[in-house]
C-alpha atoms as one frame of an Amber mdcrd trajectory, in Angstrom:
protein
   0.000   0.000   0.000   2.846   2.225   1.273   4.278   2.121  -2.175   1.189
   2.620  -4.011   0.790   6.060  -2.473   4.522   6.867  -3.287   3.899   5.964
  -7.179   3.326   9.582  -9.041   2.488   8.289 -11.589  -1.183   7.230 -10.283
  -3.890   8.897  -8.087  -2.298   8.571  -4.568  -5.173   9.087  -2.449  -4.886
   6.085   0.540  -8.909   5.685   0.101  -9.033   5.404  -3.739  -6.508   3.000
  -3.521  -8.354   0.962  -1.276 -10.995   1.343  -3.527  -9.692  -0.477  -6.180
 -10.228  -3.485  -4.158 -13.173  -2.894  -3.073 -14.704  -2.393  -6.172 -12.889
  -5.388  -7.442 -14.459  -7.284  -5.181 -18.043  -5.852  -5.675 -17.190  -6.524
  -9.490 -17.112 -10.309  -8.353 -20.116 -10.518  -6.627 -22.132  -9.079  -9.025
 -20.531 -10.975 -12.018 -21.218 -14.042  -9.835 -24.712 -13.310  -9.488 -25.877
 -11.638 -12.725 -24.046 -13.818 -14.624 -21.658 -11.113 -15.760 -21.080  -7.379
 -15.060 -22.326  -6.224 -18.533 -25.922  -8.230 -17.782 -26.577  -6.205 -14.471
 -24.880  -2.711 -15.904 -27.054  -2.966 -19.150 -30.079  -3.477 -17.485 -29.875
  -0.097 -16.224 -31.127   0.711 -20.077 -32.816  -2.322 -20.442 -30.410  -3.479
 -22.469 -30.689  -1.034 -25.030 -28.620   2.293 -25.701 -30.231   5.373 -25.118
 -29.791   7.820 -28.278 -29.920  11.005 -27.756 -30.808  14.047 -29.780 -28.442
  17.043 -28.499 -28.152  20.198 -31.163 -25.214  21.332 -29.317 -22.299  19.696
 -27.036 -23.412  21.959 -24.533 -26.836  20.445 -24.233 -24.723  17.074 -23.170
 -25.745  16.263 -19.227 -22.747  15.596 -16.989 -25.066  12.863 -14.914 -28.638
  11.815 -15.622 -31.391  10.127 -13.761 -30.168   6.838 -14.657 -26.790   7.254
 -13.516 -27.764   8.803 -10.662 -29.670   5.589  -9.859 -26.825   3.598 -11.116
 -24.340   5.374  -8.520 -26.962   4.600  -5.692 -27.145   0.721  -7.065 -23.440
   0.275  -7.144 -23.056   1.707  -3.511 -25.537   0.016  -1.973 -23.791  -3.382
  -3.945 -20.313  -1.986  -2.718 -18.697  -0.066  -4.797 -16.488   2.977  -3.632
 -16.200   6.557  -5.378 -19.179   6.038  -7.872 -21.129   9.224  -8.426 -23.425
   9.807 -11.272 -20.940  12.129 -13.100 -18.769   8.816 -13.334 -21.871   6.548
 -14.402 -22.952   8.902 -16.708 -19.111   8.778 -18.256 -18.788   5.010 -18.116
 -22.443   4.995 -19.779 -21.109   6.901 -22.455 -17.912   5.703 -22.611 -19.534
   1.707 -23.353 -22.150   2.986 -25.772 -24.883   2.568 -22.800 -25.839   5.894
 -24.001 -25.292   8.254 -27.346 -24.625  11.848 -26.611 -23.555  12.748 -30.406
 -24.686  15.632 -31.481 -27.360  15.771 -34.588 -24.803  17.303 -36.771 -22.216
  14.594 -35.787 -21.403  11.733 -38.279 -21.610   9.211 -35.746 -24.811  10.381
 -34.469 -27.093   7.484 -35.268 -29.217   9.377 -37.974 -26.247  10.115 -40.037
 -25.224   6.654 -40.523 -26.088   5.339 -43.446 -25.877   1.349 -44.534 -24.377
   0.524 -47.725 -25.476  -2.256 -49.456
């Protein structure tokens, strides 16, 4: 531990480090019971993306409802330094949601299939 906190070349706060076990852990339990981690995350959108229609990058939410009540879910199962501004990221980050603008080529709309 002592020499995690000396690394600079990570976060060297002594409770996110203990965190990572933590959440490890959690990340185990759930994949034990749901099967896997992507079944219980993805049924936060019913296992479907949510596409959104923003005009402008400033229209994009930092959290939402969902990832607010994802944040509450993964505390309650655990986890350690999950707010819904990190949800929200994740959510985005593993297509859970699409926050491309309308103008935006890979904004769902603008995709077009060739055949």
């Amino acid at each position: 531990m002592q020499s995690l906190r000396e690394d600079t070349g990570i976060v060297r706060n002594k409770l996110k480090i203990q965190s990572v076990v933590t959440n490890a852990k959690a990340f185990l339990r759930i994949q034990k019971e749901y099967g896997s981690f992507s079944n219980y995350i993805w049924s936060f959108v019913d296992n479907k993306p949510i596409v959104n229609h923003w005009r402008t990058a400033k229209e994009v939410p930092v959290s939402s409802e969902i990832s607010d009540y994802m944040s509450k879910r993964l505390k309650k199962d655990g986890f350690k330094f999950v707010g819904g501004t990190i949800c929200y990221s994740y959510m985005q980050a593993v297509g859970m949601v699409n926050d491309h603008t309308l103008e935006c080529f890979c904004h769902p709309s603008n995709i077009r299939v060739q055949k």
